[in-house]
SENU-734238 format. One line per field, with one value per residue (C-alpha): x, y, z; residue number from 1; residue in three letters. Coordinates in nm, 2 decimals. Layout:
BEGIN
east X | ...
north Y | ...
up Z | ...
pos NUM | ...
code ALA | ...
***
This chain:
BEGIN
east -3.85 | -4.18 | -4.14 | -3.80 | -4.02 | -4.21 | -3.98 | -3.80 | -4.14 | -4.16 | -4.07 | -3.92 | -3.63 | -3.62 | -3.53 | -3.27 | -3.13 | -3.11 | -2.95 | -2.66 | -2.60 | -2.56 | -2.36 | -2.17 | -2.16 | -2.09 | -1.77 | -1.67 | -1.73 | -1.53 | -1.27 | -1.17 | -1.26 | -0.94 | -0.75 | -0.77 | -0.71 | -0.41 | -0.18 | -0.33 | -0.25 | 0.13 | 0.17 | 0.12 | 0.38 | 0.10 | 0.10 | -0.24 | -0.36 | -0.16 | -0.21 | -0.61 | -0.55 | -0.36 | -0.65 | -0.94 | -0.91 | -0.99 | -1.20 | -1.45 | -1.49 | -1.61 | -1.83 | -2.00 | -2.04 | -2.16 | -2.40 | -2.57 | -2.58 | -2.72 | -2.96 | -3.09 | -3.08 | -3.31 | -3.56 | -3.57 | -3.59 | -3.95 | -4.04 | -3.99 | -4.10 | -3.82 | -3.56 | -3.30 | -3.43 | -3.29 | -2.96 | -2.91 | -2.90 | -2.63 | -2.42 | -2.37 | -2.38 | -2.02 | -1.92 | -1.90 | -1.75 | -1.45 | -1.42 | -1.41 | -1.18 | -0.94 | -0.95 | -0.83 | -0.54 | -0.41 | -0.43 | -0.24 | 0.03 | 0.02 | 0.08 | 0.37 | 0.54 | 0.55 | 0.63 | 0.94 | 1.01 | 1.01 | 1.28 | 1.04 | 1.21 | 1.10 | 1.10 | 0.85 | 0.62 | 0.65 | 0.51 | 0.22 | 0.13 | 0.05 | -0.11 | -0.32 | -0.38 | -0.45 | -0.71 | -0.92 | -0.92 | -1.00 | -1.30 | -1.48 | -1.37 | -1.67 | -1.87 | -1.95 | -1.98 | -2.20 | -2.42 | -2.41 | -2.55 | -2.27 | -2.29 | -1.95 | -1.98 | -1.97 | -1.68 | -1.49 | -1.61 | -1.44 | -1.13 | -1.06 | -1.10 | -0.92 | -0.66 | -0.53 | -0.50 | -0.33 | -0.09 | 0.02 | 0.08 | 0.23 | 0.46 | 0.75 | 0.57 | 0.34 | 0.74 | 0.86 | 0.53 | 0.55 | 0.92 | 0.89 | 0.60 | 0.87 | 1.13 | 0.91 | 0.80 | 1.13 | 1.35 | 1.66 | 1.74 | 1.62 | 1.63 | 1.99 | 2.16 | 2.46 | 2.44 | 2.65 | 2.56 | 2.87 | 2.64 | 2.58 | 2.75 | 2.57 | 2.66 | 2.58 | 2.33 | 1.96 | 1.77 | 1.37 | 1.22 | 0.93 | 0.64 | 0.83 | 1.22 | 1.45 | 1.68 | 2.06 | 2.31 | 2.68 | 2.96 | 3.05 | 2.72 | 2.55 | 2.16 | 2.15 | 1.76 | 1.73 | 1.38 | 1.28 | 1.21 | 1.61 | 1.66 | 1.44 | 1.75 | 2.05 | 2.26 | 2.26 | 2.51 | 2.44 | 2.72 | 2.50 | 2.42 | 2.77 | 2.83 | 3.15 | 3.46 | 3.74 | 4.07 | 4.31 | 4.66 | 4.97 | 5.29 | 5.63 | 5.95 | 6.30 | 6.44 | 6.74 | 6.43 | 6.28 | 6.45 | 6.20 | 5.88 | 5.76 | 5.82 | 5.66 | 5.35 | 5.29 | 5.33 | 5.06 | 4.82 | 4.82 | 4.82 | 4.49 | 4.32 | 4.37 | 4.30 | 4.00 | 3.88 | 3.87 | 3.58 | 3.68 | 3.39 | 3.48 | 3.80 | 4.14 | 4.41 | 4.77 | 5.01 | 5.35 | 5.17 | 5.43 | 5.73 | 5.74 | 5.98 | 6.16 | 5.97 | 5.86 | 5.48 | 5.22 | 4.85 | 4.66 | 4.29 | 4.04 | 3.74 | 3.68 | 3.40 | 3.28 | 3.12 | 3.13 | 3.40 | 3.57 | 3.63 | 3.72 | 4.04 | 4.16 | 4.16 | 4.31 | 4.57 | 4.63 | 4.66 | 4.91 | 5.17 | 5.13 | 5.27 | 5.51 | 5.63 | 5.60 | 5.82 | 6.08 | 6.12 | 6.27 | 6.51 | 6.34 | 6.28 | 5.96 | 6.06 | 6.04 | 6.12 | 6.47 | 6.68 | 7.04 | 7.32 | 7.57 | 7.90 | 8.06 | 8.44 | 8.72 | 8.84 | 9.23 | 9.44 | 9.54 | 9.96 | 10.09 | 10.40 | 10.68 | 10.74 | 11.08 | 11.26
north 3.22 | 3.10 | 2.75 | 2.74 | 2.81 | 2.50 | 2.30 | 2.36 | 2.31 | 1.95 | 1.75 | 1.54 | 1.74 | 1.90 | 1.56 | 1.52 | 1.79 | 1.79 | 1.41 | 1.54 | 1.89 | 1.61 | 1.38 | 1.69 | 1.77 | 1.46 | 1.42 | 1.73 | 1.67 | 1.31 | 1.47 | 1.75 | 1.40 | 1.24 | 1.51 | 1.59 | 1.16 | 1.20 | 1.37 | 1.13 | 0.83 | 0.94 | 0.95 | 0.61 | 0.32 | 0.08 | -0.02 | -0.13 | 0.23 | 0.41 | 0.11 | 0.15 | 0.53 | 0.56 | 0.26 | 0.38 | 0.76 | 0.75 | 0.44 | 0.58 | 0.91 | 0.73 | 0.54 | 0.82 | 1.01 | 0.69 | 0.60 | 0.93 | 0.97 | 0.67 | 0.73 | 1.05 | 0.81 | 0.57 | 0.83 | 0.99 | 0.68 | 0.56 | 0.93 | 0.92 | 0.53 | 0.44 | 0.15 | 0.30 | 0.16 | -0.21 | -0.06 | 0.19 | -0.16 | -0.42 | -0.09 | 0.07 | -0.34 | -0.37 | 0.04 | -0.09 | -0.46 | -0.25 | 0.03 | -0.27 | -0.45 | -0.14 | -0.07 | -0.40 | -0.37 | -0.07 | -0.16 | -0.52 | -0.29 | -0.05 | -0.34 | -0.46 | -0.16 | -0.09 | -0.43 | -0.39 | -0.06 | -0.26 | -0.51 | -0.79 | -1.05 | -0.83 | -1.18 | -1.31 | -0.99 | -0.97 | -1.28 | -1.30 | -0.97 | -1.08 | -1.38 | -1.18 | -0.89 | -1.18 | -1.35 | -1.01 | -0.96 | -1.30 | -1.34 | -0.92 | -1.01 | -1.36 | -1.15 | -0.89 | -1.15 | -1.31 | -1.01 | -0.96 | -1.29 | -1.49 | -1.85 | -1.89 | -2.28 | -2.24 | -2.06 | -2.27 | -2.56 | -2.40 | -2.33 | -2.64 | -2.77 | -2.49 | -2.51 | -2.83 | -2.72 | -2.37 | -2.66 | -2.81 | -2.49 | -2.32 | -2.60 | -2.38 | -2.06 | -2.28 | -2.45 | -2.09 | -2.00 | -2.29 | -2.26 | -1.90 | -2.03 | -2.30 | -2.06 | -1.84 | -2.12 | -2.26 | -1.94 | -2.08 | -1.73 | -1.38 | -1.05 | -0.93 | -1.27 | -1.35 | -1.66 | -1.94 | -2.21 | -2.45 | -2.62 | -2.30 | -1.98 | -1.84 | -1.56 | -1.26 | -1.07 | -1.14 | -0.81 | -0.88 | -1.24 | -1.24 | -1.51 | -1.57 | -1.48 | -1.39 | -1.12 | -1.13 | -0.87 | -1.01 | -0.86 | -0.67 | -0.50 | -0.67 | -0.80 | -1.17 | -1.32 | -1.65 | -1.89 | -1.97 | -2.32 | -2.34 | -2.31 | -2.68 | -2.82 | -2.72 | -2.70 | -2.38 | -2.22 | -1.93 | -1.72 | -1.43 | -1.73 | -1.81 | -1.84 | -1.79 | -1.73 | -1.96 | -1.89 | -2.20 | -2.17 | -2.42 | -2.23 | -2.35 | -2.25 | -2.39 | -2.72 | -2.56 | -2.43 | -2.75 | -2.74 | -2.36 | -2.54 | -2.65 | -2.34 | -2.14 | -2.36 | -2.35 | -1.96 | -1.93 | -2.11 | -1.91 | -1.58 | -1.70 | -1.86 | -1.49 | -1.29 | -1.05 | -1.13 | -1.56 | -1.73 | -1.93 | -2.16 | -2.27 | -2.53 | -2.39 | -2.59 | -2.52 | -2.84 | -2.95 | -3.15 | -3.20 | -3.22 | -3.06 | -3.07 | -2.72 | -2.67 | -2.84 | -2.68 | -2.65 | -2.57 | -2.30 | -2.36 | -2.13 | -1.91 | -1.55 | -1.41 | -1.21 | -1.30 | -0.96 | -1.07 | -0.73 | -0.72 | -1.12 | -1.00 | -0.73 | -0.97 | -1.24 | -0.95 | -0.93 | -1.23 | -1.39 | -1.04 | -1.14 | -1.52 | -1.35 | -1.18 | -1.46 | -1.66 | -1.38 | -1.35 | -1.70 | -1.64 | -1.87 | -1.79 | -1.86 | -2.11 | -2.10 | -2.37 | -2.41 | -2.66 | -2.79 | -2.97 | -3.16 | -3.23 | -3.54 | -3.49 | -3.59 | -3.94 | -3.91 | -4.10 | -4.46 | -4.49 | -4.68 | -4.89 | -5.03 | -5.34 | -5.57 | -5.55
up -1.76 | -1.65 | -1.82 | -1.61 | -1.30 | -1.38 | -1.43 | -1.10 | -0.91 | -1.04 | -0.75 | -0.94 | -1.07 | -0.72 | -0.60 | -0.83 | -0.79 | -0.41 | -0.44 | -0.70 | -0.39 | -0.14 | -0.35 | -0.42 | -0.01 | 0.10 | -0.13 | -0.03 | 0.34 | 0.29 | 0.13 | 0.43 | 0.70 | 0.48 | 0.49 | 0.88 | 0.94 | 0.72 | 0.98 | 1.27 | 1.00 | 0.97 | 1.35 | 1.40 | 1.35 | 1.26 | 0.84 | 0.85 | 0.93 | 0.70 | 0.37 | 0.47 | 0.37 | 0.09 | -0.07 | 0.04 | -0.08 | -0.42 | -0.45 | -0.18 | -0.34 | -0.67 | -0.46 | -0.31 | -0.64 | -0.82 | -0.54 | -0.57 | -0.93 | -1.00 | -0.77 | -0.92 | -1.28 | -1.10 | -0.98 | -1.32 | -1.49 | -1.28 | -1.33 | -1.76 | -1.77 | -1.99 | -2.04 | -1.82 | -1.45 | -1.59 | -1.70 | -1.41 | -1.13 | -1.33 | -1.41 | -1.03 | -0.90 | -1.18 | -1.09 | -0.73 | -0.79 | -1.00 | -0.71 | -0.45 | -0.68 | -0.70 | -0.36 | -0.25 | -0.48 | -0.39 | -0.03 | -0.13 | -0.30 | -0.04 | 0.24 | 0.03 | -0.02 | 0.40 | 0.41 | 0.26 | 0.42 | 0.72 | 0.65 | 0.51 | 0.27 | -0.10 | -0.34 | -0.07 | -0.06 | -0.43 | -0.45 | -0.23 | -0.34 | -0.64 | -0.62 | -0.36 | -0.69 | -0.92 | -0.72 | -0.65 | -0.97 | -1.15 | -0.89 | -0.96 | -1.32 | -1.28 | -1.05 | -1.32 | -1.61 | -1.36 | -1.34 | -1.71 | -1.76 | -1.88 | -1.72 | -1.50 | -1.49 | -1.90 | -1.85 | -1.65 | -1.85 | -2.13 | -1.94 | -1.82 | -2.19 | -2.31 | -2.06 | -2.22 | -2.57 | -2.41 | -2.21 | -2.53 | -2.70 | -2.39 | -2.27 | -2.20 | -2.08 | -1.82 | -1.73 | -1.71 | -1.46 | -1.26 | -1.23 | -1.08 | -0.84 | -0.70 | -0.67 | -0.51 | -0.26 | -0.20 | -0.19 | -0.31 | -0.38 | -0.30 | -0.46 | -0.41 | -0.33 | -0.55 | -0.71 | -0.91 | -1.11 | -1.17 | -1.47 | -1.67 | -1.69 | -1.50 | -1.21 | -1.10 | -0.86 | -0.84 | -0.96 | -1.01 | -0.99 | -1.28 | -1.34 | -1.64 | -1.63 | -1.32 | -1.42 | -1.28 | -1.29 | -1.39 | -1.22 | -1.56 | -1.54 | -1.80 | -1.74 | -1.78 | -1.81 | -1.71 | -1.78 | -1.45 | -1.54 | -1.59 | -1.21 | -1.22 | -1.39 | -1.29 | -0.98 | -0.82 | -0.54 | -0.36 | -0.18 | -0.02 | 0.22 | 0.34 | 0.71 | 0.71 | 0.43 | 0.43 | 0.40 | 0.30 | 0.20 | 0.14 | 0.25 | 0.16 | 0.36 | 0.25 | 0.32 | 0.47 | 0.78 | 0.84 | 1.20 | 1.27 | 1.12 | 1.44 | 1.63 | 1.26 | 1.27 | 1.68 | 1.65 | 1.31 | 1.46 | 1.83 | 1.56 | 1.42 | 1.76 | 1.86 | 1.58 | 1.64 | 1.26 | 1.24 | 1.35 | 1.64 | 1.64 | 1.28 | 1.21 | 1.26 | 1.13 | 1.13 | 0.98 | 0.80 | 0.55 | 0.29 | 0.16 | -0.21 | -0.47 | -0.39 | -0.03 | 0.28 | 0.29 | 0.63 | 0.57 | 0.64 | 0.68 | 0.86 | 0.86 | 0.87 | 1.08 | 0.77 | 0.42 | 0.26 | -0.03 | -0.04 | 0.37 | 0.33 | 0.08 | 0.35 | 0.63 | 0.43 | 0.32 | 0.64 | 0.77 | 0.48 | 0.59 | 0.96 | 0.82 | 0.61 | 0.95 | 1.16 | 0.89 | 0.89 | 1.21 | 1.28 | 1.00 | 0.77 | 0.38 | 0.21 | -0.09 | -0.45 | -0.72 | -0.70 | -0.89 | -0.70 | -0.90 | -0.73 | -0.94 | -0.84 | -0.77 | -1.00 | -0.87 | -0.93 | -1.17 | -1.09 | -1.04 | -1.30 | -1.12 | -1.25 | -1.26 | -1.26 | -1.62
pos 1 | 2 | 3 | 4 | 5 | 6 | 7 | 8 | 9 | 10 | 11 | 12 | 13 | 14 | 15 | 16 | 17 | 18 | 19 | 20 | 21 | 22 | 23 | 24 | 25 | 26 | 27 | 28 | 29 | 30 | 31 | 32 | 33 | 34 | 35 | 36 | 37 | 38 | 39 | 40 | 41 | 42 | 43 | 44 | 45 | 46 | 47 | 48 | 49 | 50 | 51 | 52 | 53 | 54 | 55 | 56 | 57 | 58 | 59 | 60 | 61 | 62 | 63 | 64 | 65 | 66 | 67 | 68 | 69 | 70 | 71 | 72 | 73 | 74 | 75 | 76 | 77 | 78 | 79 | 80 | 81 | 82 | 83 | 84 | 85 | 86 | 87 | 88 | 89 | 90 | 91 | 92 | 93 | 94 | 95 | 96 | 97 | 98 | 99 | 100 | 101 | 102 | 103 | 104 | 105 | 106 | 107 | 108 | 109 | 110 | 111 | 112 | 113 | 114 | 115 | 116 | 117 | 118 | 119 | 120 | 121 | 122 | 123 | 124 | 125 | 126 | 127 | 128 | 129 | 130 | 131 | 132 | 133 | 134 | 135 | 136 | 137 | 138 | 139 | 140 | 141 | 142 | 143 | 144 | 145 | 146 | 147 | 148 | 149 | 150 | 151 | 152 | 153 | 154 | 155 | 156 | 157 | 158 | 159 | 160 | 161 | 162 | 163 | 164 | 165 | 166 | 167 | 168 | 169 | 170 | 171 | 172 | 173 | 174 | 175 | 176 | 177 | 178 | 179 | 180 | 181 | 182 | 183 | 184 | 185 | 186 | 187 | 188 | 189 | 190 | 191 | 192 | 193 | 194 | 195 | 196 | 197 | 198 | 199 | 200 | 201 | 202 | 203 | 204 | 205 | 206 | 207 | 208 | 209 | 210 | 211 | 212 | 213 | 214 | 215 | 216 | 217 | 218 | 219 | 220 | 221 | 222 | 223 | 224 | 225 | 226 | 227 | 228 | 229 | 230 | 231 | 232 | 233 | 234 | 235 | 236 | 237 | 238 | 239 | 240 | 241 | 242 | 243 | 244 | 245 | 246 | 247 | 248 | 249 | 250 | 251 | 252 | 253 | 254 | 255 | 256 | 257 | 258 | 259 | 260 | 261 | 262 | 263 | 264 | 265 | 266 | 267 | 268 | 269 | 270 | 271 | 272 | 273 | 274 | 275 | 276 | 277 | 278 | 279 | 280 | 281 | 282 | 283 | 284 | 285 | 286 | 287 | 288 | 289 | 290 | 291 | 292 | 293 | 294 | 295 | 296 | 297 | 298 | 299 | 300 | 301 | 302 | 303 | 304 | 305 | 306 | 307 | 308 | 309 | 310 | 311 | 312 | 313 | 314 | 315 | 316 | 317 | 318 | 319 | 320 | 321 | 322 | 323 | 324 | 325 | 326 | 327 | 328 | 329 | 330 | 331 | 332 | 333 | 334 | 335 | 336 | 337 | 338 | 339 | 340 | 341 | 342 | 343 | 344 | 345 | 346 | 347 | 348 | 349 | 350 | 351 | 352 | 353 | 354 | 355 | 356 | 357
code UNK | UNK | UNK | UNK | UNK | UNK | UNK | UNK | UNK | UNK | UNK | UNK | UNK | UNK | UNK | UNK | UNK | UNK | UNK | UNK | UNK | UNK | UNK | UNK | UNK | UNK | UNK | UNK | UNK | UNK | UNK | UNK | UNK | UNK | UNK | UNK | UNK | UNK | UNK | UNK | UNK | UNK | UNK | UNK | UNK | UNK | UNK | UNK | UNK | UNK | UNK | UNK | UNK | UNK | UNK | UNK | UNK | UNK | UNK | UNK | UNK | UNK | UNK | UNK | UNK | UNK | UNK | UNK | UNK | UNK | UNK | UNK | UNK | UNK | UNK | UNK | UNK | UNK | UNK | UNK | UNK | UNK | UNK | UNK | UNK | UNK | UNK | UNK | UNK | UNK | UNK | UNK | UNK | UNK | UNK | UNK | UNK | UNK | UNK | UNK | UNK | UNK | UNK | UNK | UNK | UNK | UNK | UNK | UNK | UNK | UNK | UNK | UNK | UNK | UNK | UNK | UNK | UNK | UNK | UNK | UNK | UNK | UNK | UNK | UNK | UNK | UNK | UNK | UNK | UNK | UNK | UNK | UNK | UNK | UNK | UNK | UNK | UNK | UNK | UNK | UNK | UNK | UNK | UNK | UNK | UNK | UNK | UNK | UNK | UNK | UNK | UNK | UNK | UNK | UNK | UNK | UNK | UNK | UNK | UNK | UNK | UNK | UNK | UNK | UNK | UNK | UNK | UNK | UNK | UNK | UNK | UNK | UNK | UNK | UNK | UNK | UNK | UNK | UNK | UNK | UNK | UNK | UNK | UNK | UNK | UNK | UNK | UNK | UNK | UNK | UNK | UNK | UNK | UNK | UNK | UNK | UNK | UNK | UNK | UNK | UNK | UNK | UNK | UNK | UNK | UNK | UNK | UNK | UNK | UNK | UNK | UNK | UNK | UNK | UNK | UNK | UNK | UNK | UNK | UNK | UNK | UNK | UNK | UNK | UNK | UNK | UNK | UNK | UNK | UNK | UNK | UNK | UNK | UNK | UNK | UNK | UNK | UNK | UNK | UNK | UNK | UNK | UNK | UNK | UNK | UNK | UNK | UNK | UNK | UNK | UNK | UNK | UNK | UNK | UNK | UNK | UNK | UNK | UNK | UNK | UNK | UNK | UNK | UNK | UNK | UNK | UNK | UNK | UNK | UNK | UNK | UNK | UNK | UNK | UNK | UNK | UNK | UNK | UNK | UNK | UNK | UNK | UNK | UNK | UNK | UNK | UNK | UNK | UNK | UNK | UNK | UNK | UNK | UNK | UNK | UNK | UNK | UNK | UNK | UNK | UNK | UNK | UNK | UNK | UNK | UNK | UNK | UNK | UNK | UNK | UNK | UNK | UNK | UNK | UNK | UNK | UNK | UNK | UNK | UNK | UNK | UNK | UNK | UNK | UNK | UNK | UNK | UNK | UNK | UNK | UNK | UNK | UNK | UNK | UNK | UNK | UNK | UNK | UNK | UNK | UNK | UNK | UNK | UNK | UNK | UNK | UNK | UNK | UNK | UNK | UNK | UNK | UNK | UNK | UNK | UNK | UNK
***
């Protein structure tokens, strides 16, 4: 008991042990501070606020604890005149580089996600989050070999070296990288676009854009994974980015009605320059165009206001039946291959006359 008196009258471990109470108190005290900023945080609209939160919770709450503890190491370590004091700065100098590091990519991640709450474009986000992440943690990665000693201009020496031999042996997965940093920059497509190559069978919807593969979801549900340096090579369509659908039809009405095609075609094409559901801006083109084998045919050619393909169908439903009406309605038939024989009359016999016995 005595020699436990003693040792709490060194000043020394006095100190220490006051630093690890207020290292204690001051987490303590930082946590209830976050906790009362949490429910002024959630009423604001802003992102920045509320991304600044959600990083800086955790990370700062290490830095408090390592701060004090490594202070109380430092004091000890002068105190016992040992070996520690030259580990105790390079390790909290890294402890802080990876809390710093950590914290600036959860708030990255945390920016990306409200982001895309928001409405922002997700293949975009996606992508300058990471590069963002990649770069914070490439530069505290040098930073702490830095302060271990390690020379950083060797390094990158060696990289740069390296990085052709890693070229030559990588050729496809560098293609593959590159390829997804193009797509990424040029946006031919987006996460959730439907797309269509006529070179490749290829089609489907986009699900995840990788550094590596783009993954596409055929219409029978099956995951297709696509190199991106593929993309490079090929011709690509993409449907999601459609103004407008178009409708074109050739209609054929008899032979026998080619005296109601004017009147048919005039009354089509007022139909569709007043229908609530064709784009009226678009070209509108109503025409006798041909005469077929079994028909005499007009065009159809117009544009729906809509791209969605299964609302497209029901207005095209609909406008073909309102035809079909129109069609009907003049007492004309809507053809179909027919074939017509003509047999030629029997010519009668010649008269055979007598002559003079």
């Amino acid at each position: 008991m005595e020699n436990l008196i003693d040792w709490f009258r060194d000043p020394t471990v006095v100190l220490v042990f006051a630093i690890v109470f207020a290292t204690l108190v001051v987490n303590y005290l930082a946590r209830r501070l976050f906790l009362r900023l949490e429910k002024s945080v959630q009423g604001t609209e802003n992102v920045w606020d509320d991304a600044l939160y959600r990083a800086i919770h955790r990370p700062l709450g290490w830095l408090i604890f390592i701060t004090g503890i490594s202070w109380a190491a430092e004091i000890v370590a002068h105190e016992t005149d040992t070996g520690l004091a030259q580990l105790i700065e390079p390790v909290r100098y890294i402890c802080v580089v990876g809390l710093l590091a950590m914290f600036l990519t959860r708030f990255i991640r945390e920016l990306e996600l409200a982001f895309i709450a928001r409405g922002a474009d997700v293949t975009t986000s996606n992508a300058v989050a990471k590069l963002m992440r990649v770069s914070v943690i490439i530069t505290a990665l040098l930073t702490v070999l830095q302060t271990l000693g390690v020379s950083i201009s060797g390094i990158l020496a060696f990289g740069g070296i390296g990085g052709i031999a890693v070229g030559f042996a990588a050729r496809d997965l560098l293609a593959n990288f590159f390829g997804g940093l193009i797509l990424y920059l040029d946006q031919p497509f987006r996460v959730g676009d439907w797309i269509r190559s006529p070179d490749r069978n290829i089609e489907g919807t986009v699900v995840k854009i990788g550094w590596r593969l783009t993954e596409i979801r055929t219409f029978d549900q099956r995951p297709l994974y696509i190199p991106n340096n593929i993309f490079a090579n090929i011709a690509l369509e993409n449907p999601s980015r459609m103004l407008n659908r178009r409708i074109y039809e050739n209609i054929g009405i008899r032979y026998a009605d080619v005296g109601k095609m004017k009147t048919i075609t005039d009354e089509v094409r007022e139909m569709l320059r007043h229908h609530p559901d064709i784009a009226q801006d678009k070209t509108l083109i109503v025409n006798f165009n041909e005469f077929a084998a079994s028909s005499i045919n007009f065009m159809v050619y117009t544009f729906t206001r809509t791209t969605v393909w299964v609302e497209f169908h029901e207005i095209k439903e609909r406008v073909l039946l309102q035809i079909v009406e129109i069609i009907e309605r003049h007492g004309a038939e809507i053809a179909f291959p027919t074939t017509t024989v003509h047999l030629a009359s029997p010519e009668p016999p010649a008269q055979v006359l007598d002559g003079p016995n």
